[in-house]
MDAnalysis code that builds the backbone (N, CA, C; Angstrom):
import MDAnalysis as mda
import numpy as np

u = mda.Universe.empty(450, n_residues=150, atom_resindex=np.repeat(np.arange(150), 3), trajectory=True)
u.add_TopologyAttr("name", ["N", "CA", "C"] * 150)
u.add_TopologyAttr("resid", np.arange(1, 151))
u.add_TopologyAttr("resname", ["UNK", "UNK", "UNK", "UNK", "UNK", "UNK", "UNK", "UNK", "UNK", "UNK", "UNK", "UNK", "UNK", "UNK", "UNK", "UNK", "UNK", "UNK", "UNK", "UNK", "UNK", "UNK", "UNK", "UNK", "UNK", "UNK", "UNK", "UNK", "UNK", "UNK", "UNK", "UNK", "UNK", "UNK", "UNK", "UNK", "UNK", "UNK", "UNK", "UNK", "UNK", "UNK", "UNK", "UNK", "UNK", "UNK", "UNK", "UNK", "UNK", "UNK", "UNK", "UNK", "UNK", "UNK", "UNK", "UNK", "UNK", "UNK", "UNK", "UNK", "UNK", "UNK", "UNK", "UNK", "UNK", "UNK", "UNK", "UNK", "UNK", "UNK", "UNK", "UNK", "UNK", "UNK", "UNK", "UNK", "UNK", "UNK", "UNK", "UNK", "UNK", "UNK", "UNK", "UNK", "UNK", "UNK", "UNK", "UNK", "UNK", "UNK", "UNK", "UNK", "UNK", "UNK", "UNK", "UNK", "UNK", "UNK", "UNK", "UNK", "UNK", "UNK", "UNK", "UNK", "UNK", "UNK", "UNK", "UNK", "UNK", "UNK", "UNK", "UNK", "UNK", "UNK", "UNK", "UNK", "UNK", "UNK", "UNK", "UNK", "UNK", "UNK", "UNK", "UNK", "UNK", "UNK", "UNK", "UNK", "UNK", "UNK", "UNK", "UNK", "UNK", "UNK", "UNK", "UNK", "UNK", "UNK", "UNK", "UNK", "UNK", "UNK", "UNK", "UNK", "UNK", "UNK", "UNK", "UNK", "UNK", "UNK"])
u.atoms.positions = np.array([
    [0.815, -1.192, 0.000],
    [0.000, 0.000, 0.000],
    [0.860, 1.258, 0.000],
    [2.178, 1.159, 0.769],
    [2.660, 2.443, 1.384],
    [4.279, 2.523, 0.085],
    [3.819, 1.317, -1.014],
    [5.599, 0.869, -1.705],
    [6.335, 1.933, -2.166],
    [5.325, 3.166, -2.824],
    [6.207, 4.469, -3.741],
    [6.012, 5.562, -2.462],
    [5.979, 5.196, -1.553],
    [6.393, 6.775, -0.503],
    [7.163, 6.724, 0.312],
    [8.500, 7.557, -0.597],
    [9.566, 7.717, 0.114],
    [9.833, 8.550, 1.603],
    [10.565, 7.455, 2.434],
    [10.951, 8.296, 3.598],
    [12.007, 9.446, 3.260],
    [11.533, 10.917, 3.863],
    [12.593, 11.892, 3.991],
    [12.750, 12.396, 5.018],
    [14.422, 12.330, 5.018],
    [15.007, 12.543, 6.151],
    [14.387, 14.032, 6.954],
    [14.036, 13.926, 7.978],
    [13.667, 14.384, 9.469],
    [14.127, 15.859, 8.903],
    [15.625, 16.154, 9.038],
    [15.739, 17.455, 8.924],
    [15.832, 18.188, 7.450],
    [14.772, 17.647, 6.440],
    [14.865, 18.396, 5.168],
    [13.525, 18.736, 5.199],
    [12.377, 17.986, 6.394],
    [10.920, 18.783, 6.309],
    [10.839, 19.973, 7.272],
    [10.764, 20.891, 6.806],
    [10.589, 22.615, 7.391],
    [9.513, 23.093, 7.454],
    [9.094, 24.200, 7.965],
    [8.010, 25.055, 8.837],
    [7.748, 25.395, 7.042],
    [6.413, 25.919, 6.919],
    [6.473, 26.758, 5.671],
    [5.886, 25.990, 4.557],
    [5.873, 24.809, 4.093],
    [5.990, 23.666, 3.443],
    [4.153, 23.886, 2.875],
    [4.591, 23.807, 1.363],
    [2.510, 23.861, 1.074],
    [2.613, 22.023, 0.536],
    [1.743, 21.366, 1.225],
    [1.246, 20.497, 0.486],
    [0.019, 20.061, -0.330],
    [0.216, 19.584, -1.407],
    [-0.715, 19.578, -2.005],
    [-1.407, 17.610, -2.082],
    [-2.769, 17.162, -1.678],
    [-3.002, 16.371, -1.310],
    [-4.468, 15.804, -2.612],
    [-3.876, 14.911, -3.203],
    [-4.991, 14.572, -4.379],
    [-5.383, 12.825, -4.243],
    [-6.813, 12.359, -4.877],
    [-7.228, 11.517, -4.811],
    [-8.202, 11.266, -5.598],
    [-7.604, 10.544, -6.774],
    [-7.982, 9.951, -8.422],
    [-8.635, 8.658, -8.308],
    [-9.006, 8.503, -9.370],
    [-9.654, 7.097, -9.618],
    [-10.031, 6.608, -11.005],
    [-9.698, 5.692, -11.694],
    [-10.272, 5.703, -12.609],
    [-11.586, 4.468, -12.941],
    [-12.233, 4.030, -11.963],
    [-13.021, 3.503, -11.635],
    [-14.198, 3.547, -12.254],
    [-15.169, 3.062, -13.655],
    [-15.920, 3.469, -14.411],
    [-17.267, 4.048, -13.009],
    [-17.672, 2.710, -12.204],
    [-18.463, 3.110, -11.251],
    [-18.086, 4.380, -9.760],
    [-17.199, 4.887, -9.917],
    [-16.486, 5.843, -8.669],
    [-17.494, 6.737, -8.568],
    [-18.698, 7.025, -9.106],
    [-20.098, 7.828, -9.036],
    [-20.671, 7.508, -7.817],
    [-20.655, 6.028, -7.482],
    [-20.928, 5.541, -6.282],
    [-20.680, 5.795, -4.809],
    [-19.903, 6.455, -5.117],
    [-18.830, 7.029, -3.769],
    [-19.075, 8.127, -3.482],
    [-19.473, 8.929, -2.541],
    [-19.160, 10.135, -2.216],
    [-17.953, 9.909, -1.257],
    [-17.479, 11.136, -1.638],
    [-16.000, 11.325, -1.672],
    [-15.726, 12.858, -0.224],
    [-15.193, 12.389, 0.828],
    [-14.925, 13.571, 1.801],
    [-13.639, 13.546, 2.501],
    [-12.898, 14.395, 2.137],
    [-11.390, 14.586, 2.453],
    [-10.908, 15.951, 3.563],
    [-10.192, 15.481, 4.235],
    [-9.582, 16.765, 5.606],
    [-8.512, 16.691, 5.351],
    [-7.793, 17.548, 5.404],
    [-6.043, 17.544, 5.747],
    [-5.998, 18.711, 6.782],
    [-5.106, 18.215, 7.476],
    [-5.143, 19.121, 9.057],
    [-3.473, 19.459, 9.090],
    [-3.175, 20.722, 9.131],
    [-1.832, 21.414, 8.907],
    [-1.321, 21.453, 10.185],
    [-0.270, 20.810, 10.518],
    [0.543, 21.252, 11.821],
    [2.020, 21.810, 11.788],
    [2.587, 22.005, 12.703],
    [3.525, 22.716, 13.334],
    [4.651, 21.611, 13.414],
    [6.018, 21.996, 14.202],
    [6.876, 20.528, 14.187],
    [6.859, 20.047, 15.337],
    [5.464, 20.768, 16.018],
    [5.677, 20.461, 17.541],
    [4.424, 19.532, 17.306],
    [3.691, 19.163, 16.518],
    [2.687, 18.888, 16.046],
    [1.326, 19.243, 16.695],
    [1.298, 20.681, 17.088],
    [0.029, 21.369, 17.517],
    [-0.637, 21.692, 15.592],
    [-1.696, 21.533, 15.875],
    [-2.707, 21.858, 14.396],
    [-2.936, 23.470, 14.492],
    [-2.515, 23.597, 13.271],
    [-2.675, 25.003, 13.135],
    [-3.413, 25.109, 12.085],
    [-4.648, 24.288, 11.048],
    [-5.769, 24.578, 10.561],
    [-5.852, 23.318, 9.792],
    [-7.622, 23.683, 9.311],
    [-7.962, 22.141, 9.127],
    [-8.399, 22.825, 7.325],
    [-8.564, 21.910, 6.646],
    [-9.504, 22.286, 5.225],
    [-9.885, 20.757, 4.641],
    [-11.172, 21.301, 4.522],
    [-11.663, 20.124, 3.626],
    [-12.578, 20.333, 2.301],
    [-12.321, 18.954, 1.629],
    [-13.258, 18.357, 0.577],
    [-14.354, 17.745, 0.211],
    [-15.283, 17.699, -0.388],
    [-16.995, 16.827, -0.139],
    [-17.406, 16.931, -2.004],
    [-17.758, 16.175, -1.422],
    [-17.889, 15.390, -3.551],
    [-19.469, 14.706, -3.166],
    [-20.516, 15.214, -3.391],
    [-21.640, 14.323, -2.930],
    [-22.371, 13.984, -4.242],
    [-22.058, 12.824, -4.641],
    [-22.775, 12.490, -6.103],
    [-24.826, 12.444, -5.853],
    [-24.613, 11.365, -4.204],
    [-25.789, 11.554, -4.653],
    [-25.970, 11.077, -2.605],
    [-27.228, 11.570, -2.129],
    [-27.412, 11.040, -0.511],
    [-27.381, 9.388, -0.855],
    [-26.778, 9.355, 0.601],
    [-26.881, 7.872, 0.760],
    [-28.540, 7.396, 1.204],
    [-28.053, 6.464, 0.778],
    [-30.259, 5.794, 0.785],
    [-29.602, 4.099, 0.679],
    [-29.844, 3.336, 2.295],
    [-30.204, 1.727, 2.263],
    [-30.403, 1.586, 1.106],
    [-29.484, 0.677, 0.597],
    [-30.280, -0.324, -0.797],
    [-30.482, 0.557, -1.954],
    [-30.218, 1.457, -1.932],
    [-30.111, 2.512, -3.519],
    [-29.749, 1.686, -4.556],
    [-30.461, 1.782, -5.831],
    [-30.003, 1.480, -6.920],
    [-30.146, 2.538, -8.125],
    [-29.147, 2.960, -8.043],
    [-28.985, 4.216, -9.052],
    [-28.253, 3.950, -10.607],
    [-28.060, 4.645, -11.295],
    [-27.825, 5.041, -12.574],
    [-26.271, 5.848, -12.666],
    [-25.262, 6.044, -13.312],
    [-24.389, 7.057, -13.224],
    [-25.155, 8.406, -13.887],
    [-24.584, 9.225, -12.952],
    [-25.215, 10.789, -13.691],
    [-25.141, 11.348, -14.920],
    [-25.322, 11.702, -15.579],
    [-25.166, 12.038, -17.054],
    [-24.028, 12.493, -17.500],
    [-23.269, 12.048, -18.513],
    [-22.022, 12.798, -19.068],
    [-20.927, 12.490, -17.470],
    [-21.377, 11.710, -16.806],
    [-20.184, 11.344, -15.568],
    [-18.708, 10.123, -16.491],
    [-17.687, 11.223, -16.008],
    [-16.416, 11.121, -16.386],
    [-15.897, 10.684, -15.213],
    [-15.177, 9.535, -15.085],
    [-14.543, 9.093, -13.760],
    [-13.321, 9.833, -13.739],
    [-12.415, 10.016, -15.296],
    [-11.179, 10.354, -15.120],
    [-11.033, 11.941, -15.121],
    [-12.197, 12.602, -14.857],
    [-12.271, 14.248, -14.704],
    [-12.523, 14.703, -12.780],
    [-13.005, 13.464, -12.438],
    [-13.518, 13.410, -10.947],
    [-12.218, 13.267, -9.963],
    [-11.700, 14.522, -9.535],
    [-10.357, 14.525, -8.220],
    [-10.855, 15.532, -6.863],
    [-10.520, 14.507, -5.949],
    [-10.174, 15.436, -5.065],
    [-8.882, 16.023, -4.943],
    [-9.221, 17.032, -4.354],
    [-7.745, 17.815, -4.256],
    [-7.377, 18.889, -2.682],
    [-6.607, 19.291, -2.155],
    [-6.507, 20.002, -1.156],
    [-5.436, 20.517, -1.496],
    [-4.865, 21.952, -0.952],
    [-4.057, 22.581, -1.008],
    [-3.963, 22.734, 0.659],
    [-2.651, 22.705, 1.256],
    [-2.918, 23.195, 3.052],
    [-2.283, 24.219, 3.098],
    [-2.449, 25.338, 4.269],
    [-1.632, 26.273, 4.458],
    [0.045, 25.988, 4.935],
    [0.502, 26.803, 4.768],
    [2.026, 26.441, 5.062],
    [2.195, 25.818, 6.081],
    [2.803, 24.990, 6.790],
    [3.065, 24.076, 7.882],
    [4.378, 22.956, 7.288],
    [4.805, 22.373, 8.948],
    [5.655, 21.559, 8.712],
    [5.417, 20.228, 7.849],
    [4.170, 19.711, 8.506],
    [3.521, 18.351, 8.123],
    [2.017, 18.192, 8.404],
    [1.355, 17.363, 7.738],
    [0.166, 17.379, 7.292],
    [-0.363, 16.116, 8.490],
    [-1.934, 16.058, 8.438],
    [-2.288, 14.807, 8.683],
    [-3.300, 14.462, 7.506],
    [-3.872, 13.378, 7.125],
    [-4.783, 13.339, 5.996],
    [-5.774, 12.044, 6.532],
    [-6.934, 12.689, 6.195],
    [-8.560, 12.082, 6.520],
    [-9.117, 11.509, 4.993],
    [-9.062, 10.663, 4.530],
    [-10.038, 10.579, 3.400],
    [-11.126, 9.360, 3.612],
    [-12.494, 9.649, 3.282],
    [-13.506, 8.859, 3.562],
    [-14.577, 8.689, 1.714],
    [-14.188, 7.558, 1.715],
    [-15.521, 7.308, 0.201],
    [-16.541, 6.637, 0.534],
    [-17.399, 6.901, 0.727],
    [-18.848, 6.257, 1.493],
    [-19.276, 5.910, 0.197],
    [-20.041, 4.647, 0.330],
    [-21.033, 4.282, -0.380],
    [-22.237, 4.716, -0.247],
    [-22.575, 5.291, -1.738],
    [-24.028, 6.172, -1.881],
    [-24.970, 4.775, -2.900],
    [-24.617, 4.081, -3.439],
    [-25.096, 3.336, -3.809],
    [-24.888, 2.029, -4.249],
    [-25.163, 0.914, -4.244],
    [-25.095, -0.481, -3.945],
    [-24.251, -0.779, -5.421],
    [-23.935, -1.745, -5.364],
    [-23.222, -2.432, -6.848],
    [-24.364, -3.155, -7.136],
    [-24.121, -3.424, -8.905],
    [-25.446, -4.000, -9.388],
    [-25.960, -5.190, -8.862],
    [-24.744, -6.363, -8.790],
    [-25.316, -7.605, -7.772],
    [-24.708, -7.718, -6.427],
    [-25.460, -8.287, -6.254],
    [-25.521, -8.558, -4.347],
    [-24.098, -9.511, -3.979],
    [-24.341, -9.967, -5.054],
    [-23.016, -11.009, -4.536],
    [-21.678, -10.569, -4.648],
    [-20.768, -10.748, -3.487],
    [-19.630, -10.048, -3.081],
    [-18.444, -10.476, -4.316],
    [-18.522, -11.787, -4.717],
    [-17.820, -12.100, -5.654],
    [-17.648, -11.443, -6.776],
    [-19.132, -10.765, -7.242],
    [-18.919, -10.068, -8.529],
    [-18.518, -8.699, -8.312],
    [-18.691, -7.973, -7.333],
    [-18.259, -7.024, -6.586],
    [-16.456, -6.459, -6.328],
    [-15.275, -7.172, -7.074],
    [-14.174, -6.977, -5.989],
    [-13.626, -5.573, -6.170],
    [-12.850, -5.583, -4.913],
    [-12.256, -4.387, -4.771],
    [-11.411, -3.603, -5.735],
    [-11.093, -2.150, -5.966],
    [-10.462, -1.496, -7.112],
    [-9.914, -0.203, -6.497],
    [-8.999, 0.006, -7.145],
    [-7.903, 0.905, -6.684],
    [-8.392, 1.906, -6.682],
    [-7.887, 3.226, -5.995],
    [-8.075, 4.802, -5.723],
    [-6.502, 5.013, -5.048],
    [-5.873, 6.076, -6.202],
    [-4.507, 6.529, -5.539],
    [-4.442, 7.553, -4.796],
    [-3.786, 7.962, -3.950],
    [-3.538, 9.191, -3.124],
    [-2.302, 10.155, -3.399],
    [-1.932, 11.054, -4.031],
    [-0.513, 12.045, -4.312],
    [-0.734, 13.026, -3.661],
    [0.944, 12.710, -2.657],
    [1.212, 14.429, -1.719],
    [2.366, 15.200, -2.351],
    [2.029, 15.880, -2.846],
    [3.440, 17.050, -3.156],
    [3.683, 18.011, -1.667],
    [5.347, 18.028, -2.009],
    [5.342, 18.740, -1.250],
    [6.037, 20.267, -1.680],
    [5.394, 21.644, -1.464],
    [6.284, 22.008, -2.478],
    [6.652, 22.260, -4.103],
    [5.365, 21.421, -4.367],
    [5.416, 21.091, -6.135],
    [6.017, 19.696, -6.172],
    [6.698, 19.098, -5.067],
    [7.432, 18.089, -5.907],
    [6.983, 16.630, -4.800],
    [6.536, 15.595, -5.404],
    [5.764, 14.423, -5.294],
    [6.562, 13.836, -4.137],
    [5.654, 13.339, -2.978],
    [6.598, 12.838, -2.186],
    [6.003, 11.500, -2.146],
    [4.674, 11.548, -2.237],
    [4.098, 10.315, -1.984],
    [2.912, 9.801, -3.263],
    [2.940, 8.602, -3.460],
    [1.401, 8.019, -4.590],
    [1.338, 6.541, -3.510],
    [0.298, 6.351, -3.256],
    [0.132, 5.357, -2.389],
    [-1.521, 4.923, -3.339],
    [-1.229, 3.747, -3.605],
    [-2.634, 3.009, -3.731],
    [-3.751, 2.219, -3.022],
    [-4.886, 2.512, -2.884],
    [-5.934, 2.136, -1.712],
    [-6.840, 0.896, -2.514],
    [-7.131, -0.183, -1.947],
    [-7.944, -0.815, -2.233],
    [-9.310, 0.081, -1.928],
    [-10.384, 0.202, -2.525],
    [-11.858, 0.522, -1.977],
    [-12.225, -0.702, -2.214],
    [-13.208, -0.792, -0.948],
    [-14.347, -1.921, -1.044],
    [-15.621, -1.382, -1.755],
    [-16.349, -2.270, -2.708],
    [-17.381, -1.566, -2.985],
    [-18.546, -1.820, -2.147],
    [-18.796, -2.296, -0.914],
    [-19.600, -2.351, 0.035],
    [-19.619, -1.398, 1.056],
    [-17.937, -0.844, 1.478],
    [-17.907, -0.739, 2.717],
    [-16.807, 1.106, 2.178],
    [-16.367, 0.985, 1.202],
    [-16.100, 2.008, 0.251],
    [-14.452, 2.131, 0.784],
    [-14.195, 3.091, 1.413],
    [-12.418, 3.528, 1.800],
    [-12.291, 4.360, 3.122],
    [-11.484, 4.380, 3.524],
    [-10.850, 4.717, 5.149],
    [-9.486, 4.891, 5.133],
    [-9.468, 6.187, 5.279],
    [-7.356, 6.763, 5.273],
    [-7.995, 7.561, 6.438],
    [-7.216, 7.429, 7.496],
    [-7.298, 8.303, 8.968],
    [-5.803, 8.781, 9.712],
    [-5.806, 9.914, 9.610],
    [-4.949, 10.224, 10.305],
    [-3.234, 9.794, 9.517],
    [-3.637, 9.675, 8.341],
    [-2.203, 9.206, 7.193],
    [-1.253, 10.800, 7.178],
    [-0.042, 10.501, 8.209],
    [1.263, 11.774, 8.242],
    [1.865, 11.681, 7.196],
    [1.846, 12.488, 6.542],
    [2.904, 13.225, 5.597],
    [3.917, 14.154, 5.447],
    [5.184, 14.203, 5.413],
    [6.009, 13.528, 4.682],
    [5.593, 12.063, 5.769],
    [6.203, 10.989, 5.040],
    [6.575, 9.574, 6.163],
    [7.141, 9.276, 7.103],
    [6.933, 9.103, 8.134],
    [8.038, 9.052, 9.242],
    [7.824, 10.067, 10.154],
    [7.161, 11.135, 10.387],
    [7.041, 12.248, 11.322],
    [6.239, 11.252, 12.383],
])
């Protein structure tokens, strides 16, 4: 999960630092998901010094929904994205809830499919980490520190 995010060394992450925090998919069904992202900016003492977030709501969640994709829905145009205020290091929240059921019930036909995560730091890529989503139970990143190792 964690294979392309490189550890950097302790004293090259500094006060000041913009990261930029994205989350792609190219998932024909990713309509399914509403999509809600936090990144919480801290200090090197790691007191939080501000929060910002993301919300992608395709559609309310509703038990047992069986929906349609929305019209002209492009999976590979659909990103979250965050920009944080300057800070040492980040924390990152991402949540994809299921808004609506997969076509069959059965878990087999159902399996899981990737959603990547990219942190720049700076402009320049520190991390791409790939997430399994469940399509039942959807995705869960809590509290994921960036750079690695803080």
């Amino acid at each position: 999960m964690y294979k392309d995010t490189p550890k950097i060394p302790f004293f090259m992450i500094k006060e000041g630092t913009r990261y930029v925090v994205e989350l792609v998919c190219g998932y024909p069904q990713w309509w399914r998901f509403n999509l809600y992202m936090m990144v919480v900016s801290c200090d090197s003492q790691g007191n939080t010094l501000s929060f910002k977030n993301f919300t992608d709501r395709v559609y309310d969640v509703e038990y047992g929904a069986r929906r349609e994709s929305p019209k002209g829905y492009d999976p590979s145009a659909r990103k979250a994205m965050i920009e944080s205020d300057p800070c040492h290091h980040i924390e990152v929240y991402v949540y994809a809830v299921t808004n609506t059921f997969p076509d069959s019930e059965s878990i087999k036909d159902s399996p899981p499919f990737d959603a990547t995560l990219s942190v720049s730091a700076d402009g320049v890529l520190i991390a791409r980490e790939d997430y399994e989503v469940n399509q039942w139970g959807g995705l869960t990143i809590a509290g994921r520190r960036f750079p690695a190792g803080i």
